[in-house]
Structure formats: C-alpha cells, structure tokens
Biopython code that builds the backbone (N, CA, C, O; Angstrom):
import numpy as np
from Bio.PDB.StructureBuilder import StructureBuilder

atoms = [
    (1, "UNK", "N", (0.854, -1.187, 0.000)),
    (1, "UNK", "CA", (0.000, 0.000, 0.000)),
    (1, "UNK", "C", (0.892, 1.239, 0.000)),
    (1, "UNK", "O", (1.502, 1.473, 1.043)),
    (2, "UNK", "N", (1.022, 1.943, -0.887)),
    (2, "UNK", "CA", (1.023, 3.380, -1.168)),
    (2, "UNK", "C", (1.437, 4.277, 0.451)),
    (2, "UNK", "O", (0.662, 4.327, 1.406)),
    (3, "UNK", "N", (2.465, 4.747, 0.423)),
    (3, "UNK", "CA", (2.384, 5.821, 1.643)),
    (3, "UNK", "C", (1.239, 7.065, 1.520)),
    (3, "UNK", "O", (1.047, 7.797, 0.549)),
    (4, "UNK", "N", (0.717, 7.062, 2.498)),
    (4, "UNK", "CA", (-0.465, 8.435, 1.894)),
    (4, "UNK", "C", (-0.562, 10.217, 2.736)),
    (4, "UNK", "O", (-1.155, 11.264, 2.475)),
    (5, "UNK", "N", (0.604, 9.638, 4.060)),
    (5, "UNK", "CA", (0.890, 10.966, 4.780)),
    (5, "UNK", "C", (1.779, 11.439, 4.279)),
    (5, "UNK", "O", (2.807, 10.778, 4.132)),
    (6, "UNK", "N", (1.666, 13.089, 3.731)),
    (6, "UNK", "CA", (2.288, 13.562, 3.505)),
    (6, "UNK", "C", (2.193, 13.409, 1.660)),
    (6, "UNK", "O", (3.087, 13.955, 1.013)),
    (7, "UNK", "N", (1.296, 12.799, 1.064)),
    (7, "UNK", "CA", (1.159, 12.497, -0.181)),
    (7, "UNK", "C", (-0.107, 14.068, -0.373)),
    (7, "UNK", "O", (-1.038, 14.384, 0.368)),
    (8, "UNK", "N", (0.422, 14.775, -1.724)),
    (8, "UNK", "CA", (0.217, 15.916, -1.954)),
    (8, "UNK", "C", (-1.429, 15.764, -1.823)),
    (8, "UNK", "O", (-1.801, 16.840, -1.355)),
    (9, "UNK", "N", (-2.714, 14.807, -2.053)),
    (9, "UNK", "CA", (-4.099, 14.675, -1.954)),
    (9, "UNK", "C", (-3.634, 15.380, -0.331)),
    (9, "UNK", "O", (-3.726, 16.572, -0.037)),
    (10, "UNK", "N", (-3.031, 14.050, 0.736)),
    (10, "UNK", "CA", (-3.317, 14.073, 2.053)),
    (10, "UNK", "C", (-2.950, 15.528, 2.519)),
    (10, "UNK", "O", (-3.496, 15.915, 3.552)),
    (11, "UNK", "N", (-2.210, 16.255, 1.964)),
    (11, "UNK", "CA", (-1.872, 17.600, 2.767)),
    (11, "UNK", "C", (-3.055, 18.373, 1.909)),
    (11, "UNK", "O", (-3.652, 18.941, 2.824)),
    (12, "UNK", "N", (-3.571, 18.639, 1.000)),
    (12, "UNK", "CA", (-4.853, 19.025, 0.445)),
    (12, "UNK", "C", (-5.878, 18.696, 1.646)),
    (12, "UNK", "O", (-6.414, 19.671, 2.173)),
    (13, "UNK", "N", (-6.091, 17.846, 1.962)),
    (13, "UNK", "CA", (-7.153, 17.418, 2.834)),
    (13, "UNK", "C", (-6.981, 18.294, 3.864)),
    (13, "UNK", "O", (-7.735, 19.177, 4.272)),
    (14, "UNK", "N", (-5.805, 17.921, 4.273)),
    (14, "UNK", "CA", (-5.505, 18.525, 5.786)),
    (14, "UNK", "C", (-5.566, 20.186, 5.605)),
    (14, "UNK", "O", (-6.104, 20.813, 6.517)),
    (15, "UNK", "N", (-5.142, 20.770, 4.692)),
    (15, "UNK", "CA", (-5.278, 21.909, 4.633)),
    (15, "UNK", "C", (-6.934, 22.368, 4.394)),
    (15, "UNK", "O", (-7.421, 23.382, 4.895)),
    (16, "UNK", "N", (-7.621, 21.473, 3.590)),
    (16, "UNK", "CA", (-9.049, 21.922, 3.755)),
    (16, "UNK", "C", (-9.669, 22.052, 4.890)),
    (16, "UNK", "O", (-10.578, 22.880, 4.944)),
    (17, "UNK", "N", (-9.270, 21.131, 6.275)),
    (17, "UNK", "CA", (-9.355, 20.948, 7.048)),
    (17, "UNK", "C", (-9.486, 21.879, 8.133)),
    (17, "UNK", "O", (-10.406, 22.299, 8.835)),
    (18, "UNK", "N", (-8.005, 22.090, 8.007)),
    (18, "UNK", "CA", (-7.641, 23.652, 8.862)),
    (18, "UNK", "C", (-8.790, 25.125, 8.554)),
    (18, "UNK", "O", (-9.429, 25.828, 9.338)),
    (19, "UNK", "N", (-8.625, 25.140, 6.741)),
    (19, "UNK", "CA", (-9.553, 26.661, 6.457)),
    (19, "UNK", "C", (-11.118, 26.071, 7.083)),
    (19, "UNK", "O", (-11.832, 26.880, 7.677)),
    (20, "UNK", "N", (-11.424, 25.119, 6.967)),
    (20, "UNK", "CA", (-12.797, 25.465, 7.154)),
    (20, "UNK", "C", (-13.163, 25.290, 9.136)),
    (20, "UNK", "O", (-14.276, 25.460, 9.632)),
    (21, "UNK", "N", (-11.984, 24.953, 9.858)),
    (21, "UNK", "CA", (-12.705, 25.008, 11.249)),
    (21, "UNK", "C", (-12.416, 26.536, 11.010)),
    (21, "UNK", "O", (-13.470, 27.168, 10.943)),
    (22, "UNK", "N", (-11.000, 27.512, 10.823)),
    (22, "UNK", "CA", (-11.075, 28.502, 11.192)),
    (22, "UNK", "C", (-12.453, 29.037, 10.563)),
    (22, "UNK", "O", (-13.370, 29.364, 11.316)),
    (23, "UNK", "N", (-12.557, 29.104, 9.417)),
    (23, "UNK", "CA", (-14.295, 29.878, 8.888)),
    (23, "UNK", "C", (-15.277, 29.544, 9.594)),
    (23, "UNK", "O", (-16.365, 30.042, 9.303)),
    (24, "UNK", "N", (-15.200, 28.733, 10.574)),
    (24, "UNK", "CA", (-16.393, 27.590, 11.189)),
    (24, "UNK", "C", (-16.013, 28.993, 12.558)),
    (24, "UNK", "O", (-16.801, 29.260, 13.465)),
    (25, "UNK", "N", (-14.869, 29.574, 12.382)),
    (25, "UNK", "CA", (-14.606, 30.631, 13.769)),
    (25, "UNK", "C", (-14.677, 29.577, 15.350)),
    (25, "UNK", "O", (-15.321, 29.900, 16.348)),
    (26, "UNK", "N", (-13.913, 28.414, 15.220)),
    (26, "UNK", "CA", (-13.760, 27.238, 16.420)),
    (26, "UNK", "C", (-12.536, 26.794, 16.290)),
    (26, "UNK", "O", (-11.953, 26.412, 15.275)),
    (27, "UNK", "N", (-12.064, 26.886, 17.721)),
    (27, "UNK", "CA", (-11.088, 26.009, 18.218)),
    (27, "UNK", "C", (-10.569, 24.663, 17.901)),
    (27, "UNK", "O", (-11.158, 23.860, 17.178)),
    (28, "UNK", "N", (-9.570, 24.486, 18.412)),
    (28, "UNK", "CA", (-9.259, 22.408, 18.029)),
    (28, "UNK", "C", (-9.797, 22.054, 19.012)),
    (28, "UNK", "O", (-10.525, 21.081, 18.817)),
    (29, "UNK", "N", (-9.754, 22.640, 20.656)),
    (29, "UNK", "CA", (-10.612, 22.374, 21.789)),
    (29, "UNK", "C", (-12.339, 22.231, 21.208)),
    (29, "UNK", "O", (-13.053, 21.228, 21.203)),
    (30, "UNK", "N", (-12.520, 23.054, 20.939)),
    (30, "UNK", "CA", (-14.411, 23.358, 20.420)),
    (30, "UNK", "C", (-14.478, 22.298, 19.358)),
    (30, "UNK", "O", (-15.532, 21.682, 19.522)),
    (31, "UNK", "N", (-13.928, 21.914, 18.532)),
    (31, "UNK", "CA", (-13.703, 21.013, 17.621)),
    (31, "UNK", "C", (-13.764, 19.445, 18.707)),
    (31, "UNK", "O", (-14.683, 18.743, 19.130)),
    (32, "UNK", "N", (-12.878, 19.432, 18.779)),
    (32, "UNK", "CA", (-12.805, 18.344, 19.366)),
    (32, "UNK", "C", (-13.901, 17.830, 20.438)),
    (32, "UNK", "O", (-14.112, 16.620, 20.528)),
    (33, "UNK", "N", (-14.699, 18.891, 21.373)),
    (33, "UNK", "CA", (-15.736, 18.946, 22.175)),
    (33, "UNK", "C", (-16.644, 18.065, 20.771)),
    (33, "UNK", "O", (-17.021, 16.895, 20.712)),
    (34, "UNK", "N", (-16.727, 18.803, 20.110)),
    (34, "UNK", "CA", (-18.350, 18.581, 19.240)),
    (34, "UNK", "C", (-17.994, 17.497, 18.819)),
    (34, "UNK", "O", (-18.865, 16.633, 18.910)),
    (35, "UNK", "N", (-16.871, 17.125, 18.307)),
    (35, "UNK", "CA", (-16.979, 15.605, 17.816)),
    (35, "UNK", "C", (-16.250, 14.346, 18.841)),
    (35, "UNK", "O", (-15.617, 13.395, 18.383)),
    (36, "UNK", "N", (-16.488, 14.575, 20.218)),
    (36, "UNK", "CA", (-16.361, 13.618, 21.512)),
    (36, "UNK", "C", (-15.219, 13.237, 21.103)),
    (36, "UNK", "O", (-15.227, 12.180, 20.471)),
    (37, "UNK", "N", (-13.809, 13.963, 21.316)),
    (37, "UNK", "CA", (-12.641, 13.078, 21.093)),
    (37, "UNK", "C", (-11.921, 14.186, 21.912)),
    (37, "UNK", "O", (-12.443, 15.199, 22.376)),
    (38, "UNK", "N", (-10.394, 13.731, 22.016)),
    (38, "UNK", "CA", (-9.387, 14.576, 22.675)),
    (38, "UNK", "C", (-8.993, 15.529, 21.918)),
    (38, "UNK", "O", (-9.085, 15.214, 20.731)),
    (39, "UNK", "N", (-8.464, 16.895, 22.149)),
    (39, "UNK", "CA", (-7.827, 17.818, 21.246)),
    (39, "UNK", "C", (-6.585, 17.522, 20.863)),
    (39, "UNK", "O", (-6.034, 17.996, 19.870)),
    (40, "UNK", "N", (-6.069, 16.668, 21.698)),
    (40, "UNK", "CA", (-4.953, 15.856, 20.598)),
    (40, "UNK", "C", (-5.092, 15.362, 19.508)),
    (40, "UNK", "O", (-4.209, 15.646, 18.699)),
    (41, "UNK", "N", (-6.147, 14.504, 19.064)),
    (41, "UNK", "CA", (-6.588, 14.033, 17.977)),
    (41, "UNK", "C", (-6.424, 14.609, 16.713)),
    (41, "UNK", "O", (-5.838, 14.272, 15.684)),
    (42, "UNK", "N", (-7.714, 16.442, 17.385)),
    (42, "UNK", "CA", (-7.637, 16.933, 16.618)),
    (42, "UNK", "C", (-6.300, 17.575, 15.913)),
    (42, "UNK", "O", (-6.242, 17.988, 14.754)),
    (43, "UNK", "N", (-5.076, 17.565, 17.026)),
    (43, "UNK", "CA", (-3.723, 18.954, 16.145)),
    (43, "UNK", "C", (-3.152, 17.196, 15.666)),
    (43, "UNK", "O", (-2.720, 17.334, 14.521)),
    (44, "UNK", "N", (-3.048, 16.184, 15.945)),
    (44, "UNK", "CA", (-2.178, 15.382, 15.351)),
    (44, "UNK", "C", (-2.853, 15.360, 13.534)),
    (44, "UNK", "O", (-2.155, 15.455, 12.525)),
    (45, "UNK", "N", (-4.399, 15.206, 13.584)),
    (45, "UNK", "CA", (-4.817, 15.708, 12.429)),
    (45, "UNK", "C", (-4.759, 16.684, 11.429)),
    (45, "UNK", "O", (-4.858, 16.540, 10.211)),
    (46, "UNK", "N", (-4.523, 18.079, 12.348)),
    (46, "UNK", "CA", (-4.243, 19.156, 11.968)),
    (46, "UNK", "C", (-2.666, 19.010, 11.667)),
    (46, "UNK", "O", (-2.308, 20.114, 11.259)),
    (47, "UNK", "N", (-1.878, 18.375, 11.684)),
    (47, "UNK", "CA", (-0.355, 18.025, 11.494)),
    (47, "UNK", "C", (0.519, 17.245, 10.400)),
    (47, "UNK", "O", (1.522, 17.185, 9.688)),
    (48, "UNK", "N", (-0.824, 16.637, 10.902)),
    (48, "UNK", "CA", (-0.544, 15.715, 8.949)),
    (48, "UNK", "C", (0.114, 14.062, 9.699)),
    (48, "UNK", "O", (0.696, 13.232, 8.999)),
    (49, "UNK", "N", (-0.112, 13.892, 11.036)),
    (49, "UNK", "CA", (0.406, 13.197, 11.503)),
    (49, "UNK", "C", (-0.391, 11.538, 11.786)),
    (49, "UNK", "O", (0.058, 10.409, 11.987)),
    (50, "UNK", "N", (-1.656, 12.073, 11.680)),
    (50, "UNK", "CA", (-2.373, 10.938, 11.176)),
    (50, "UNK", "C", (-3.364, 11.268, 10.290)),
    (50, "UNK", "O", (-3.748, 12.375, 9.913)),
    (51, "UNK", "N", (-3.920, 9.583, 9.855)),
    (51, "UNK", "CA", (-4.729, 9.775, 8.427)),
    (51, "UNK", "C", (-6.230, 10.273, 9.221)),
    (51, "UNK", "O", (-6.472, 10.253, 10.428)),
    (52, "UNK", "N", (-6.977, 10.645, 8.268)),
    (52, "UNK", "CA", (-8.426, 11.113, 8.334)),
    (52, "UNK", "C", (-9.143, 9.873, 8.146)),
    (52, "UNK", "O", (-8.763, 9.316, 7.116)),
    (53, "UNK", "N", (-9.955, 9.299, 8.705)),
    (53, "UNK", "CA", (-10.472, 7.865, 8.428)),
    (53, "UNK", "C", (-12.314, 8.353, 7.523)),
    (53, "UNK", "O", (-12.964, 9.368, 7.774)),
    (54, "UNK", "N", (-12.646, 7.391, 6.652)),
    (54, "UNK", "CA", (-13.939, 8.289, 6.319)),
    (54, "UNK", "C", (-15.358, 8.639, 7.012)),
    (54, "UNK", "O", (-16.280, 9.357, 6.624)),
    (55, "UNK", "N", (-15.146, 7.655, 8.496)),
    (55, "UNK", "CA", (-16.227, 8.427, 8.957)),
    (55, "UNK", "C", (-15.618, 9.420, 10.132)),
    (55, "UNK", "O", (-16.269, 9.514, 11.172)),
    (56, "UNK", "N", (-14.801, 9.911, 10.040)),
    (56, "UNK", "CA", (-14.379, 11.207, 10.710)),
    (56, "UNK", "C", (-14.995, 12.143, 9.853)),
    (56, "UNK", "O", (-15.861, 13.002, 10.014)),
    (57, "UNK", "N", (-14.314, 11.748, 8.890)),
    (57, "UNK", "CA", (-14.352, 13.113, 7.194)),
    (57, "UNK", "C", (-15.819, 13.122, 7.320)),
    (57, "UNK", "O", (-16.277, 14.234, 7.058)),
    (58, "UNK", "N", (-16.899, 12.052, 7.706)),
    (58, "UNK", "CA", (-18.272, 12.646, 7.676)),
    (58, "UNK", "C", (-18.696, 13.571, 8.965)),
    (58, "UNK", "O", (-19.577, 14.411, 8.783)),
    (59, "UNK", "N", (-18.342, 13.495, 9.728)),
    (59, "UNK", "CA", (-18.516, 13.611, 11.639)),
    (59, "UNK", "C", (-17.622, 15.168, 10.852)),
    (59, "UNK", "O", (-18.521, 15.608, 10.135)),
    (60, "UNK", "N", (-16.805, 15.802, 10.727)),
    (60, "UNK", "CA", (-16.424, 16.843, 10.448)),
    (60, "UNK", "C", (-17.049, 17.513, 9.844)),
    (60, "UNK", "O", (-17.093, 18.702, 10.157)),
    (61, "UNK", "N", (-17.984, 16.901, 8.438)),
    (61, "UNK", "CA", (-18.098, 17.571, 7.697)),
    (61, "UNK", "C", (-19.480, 18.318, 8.412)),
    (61, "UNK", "O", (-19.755, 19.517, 8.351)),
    (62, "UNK", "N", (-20.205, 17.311, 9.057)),
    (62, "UNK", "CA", (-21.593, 17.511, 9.535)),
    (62, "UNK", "C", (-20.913, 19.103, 11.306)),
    (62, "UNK", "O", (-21.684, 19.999, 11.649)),
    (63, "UNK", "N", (-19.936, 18.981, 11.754)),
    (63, "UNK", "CA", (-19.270, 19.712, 12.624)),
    (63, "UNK", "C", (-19.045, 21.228, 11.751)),
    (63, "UNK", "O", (-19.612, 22.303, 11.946)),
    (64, "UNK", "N", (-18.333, 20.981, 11.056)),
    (64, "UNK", "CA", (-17.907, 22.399, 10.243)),
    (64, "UNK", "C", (-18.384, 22.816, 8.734)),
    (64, "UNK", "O", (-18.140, 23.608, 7.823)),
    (65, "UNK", "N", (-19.539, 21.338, 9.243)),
    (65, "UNK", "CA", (-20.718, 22.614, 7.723)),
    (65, "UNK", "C", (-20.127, 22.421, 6.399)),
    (65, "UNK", "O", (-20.050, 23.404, 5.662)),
    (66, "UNK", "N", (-19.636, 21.114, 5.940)),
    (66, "UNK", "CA", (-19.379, 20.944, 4.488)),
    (66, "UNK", "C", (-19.374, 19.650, 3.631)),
    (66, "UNK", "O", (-18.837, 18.729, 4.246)),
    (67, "UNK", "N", (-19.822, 19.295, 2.362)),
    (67, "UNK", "CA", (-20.441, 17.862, 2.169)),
    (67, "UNK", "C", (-18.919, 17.241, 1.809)),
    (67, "UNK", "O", (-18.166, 17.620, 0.912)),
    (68, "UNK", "N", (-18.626, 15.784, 3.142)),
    (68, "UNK", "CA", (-17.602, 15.383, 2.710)),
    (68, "UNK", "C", (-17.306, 14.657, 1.137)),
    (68, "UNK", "O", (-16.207, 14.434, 0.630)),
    (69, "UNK", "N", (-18.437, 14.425, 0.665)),
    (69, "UNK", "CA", (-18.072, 14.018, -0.928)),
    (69, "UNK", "C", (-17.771, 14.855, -2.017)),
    (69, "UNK", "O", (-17.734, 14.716, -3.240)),
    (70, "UNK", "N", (-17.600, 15.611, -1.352)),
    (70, "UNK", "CA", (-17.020, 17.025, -2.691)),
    (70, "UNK", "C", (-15.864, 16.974, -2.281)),
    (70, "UNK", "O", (-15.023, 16.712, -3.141)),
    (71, "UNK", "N", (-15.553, 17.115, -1.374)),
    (71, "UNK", "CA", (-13.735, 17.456, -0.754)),
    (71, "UNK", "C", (-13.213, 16.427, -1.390)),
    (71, "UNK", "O", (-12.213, 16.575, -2.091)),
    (72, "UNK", "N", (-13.932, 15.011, -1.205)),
    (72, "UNK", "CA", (-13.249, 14.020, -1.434)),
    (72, "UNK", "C", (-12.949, 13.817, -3.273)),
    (72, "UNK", "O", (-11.921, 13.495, -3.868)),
    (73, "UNK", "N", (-14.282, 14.153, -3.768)),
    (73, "UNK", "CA", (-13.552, 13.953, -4.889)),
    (73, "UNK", "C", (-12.749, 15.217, -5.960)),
    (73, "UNK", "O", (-12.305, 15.120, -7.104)),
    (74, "UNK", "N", (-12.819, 16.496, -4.906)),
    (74, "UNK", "CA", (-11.834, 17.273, -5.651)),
    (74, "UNK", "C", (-10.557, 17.273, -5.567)),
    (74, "UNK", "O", (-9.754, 17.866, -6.288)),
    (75, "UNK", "N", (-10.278, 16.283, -4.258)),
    (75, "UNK", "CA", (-8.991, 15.794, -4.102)),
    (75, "UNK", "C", (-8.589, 14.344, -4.942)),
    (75, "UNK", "O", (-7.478, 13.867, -5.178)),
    (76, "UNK", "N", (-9.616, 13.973, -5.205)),
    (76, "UNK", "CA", (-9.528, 12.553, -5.774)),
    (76, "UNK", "C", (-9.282, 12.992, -7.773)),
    (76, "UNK", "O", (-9.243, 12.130, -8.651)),
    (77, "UNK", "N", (-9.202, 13.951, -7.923)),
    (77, "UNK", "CA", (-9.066, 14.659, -9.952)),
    (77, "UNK", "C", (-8.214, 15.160, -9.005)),
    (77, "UNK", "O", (-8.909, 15.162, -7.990)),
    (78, "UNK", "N", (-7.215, 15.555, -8.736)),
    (78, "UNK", "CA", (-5.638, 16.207, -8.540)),
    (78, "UNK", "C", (-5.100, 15.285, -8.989)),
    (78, "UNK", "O", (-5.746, 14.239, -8.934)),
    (79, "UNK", "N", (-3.571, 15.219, -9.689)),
    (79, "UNK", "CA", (-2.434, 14.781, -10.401)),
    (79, "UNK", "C", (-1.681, 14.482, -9.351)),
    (79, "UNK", "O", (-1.116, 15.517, -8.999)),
    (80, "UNK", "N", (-1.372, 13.539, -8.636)),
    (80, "UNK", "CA", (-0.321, 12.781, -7.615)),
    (80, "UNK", "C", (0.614, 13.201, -8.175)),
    (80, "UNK", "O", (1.747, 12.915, -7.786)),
]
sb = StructureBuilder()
sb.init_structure("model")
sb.init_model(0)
sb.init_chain("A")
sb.init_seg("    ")
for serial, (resi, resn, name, xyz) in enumerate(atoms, 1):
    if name == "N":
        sb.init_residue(resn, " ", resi, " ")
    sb.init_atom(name, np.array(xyz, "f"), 0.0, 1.0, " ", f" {name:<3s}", serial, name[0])
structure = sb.get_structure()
C-alpha cells in the first residue's frame, strides 16, 4: 500500500481541514468537544500526523458545515 501521509491529496485534505474550522470561527478544543474526542486528535490531524479515516471526514463535515463528498472527490481529480 502506497504511503499516503504527507502524499500531496493528504496535505490538500488537511489543509481543507484547517480553512474550514477557522471559517467555522472554532477552536481544536471546540472542535474536538463537538466531535467527543481529545484535542490531541484533533492537532495530530491538523499536522498531517495521522490519516483522516472516512467516517471522521463525515462527523467533520456535519461539525464544520461541508459535504464530505465534494472534498473528497476534488482531491480525488488532482495529479499525484
């Protein structure tokens, strides 16, 4: 299997990631509250340090207000 941290999709992600809590105007704490996990979770995510699994990417999307199947496949037409 393919390395995928740090693979130009996965930092796309992660960077979508980041703009939309800040537009969401919330914390990694407030983040992390709403979707019942530690705020570690969230900056190791925010880091690129672990993968996004797909029902996070839904649990986020429904958190910060955006349909995870668009993200996914505008990252999925990018050129590796």
């Amino acid at each position: 299997m393919p390395k995928t941290l740090g693979d130009q999709r996965h930092d796309k992600l992660i960077s979508f990631l980041i703009e939309a809590r800040s537009e969401a105007g919330i914390t990694q704490v407030e983040l992390a509250e709403k979707m019942k996990v530690y705020q570690s979770l969230i900056a190791r995510l925010e880091s690129g340090q672990r993968r996004v699994d797909v029902v996070e990417l839904i649990k986020l999307g429904e958190v910060l207000g955006f349909d995870p199947a668009e993200i996914v496949k505008k990252i999925a037409n990018m050129r590796g």
